[in-house]
C-alpha positions in Angstrom: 0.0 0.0 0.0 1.5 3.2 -1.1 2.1 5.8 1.9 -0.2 8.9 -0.1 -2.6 6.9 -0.4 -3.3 5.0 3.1 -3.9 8.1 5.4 -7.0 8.2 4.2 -8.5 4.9 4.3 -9.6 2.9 7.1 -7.4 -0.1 7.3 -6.4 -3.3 9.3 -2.8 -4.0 10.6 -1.2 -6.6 13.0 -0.2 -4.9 16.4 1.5 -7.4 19.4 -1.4 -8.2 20.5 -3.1 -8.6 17.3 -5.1 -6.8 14.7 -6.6 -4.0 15.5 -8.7 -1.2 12.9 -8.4 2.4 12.2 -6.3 5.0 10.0 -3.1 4.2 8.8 -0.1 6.6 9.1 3.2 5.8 8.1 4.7 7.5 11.5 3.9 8.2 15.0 2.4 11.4 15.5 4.4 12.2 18.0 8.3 11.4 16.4 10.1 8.9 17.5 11.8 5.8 15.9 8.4 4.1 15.7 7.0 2.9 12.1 3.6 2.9 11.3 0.9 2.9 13.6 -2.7 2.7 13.5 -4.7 5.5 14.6 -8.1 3.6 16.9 -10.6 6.3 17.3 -12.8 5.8 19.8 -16.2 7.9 19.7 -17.8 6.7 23.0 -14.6 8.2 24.8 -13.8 11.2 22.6 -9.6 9.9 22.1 -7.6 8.5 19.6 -4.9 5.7 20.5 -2.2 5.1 18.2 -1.1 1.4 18.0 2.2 0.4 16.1 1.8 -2.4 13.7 3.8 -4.2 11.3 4.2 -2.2 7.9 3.7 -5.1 5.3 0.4 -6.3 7.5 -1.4 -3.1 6.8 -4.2 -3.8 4.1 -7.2 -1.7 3.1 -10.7 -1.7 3.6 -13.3 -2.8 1.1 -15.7 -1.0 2.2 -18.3 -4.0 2.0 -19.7 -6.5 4.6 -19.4 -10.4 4.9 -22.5 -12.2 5.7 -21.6 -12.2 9.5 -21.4 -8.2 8.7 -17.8 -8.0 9.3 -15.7 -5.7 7.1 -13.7 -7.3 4.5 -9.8 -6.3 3.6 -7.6 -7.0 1.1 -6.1 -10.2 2.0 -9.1 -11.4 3.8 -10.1 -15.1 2.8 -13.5 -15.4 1.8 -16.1 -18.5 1.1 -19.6 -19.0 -0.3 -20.9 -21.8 1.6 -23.6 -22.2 -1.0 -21.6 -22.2 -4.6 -18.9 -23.8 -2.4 -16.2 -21.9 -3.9 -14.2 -18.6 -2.4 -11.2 -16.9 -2.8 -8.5 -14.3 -1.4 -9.7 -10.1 -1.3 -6.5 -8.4 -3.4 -6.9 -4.9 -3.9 -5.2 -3.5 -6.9 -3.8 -0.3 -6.8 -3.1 0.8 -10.3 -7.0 0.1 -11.1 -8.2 1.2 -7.7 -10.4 -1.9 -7.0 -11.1 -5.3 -5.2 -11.3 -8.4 -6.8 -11.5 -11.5 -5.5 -9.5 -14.2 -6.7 -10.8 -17.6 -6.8 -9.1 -20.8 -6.5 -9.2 -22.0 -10.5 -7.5 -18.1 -10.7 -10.8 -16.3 -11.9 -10.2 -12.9 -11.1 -13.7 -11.4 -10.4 -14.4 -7.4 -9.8 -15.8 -7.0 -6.8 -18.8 -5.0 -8.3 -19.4 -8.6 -9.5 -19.0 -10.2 -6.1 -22.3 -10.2 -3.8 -20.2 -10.0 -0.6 -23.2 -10.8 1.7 -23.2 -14.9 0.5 -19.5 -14.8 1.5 -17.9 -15.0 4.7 -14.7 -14.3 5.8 -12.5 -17.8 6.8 -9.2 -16.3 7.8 -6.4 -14.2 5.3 -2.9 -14.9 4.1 -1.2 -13.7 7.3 -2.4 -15.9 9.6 -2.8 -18.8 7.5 -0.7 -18.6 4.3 -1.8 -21.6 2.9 -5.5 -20.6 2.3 -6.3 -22.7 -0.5 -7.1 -25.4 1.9 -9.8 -23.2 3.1 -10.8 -22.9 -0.5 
């Protein structure tokens, strides 16, 4: 994920004690040696907490919802119960979309996808072998 672009989407990243959701930004606010972080805003309590992650975990949100109503992000594994078929979220930058890529390799646009028969099973990070999922 390019650094212009990222400060203004929400985003997931891996932290130490695990993933965590909000706005990335390459630096710490504040200075320091730190890499990225991700800024958690939290509305109930009027603050902002800034969490480091790990740069080449931070993905980008889809904007659209998996049938439990989770958000989905690029590298999110995703499967259709009922057509028994899924595939992994990739988000390509120099088209600016989604797709999701299936198993055989069918590359669909996500305008194509109806993300509510999915659900999300896992994504490569945690479980680089995905196909078995698949």
């Amino acid at each position: 994920m390019s650094d212009m672009n990222a400060k203004h989407l929400m985003c997931r990243g891996k932290a130490a004690k695990g993933w965590v959701e909000g706005y990335f930004l390459p630096r710490h606010p504040m200075g320091g040696s730190e890499g990225p972080v991700i800024v958690q805003i939290s509305e109930k309590y009027a603050v902002s907490l800034c969490v480091p992650v790990l740069a080449d975990t931070v993905t980008s949100c889809s904007g659209l919802l998996d049938k439990k109503e989770r958000l989905i992000y690029d590298q999110d594994i995703l499967f259709d119960e009922e057509r028994r078929s899924g595939g992994i979220v990739e988000y390509a930058e120099e088209d600016g979309m989604f797709a999701l890529v299936e198993r055989d390799g069918t590359l669909r646009n996500f305008c194509d996808v109806i993300s509510s028969n999915y659900e999300i099973v896992g994504n490569a990070f945690d479980n680089p072998d995905y196909l078995e999922f698949i």
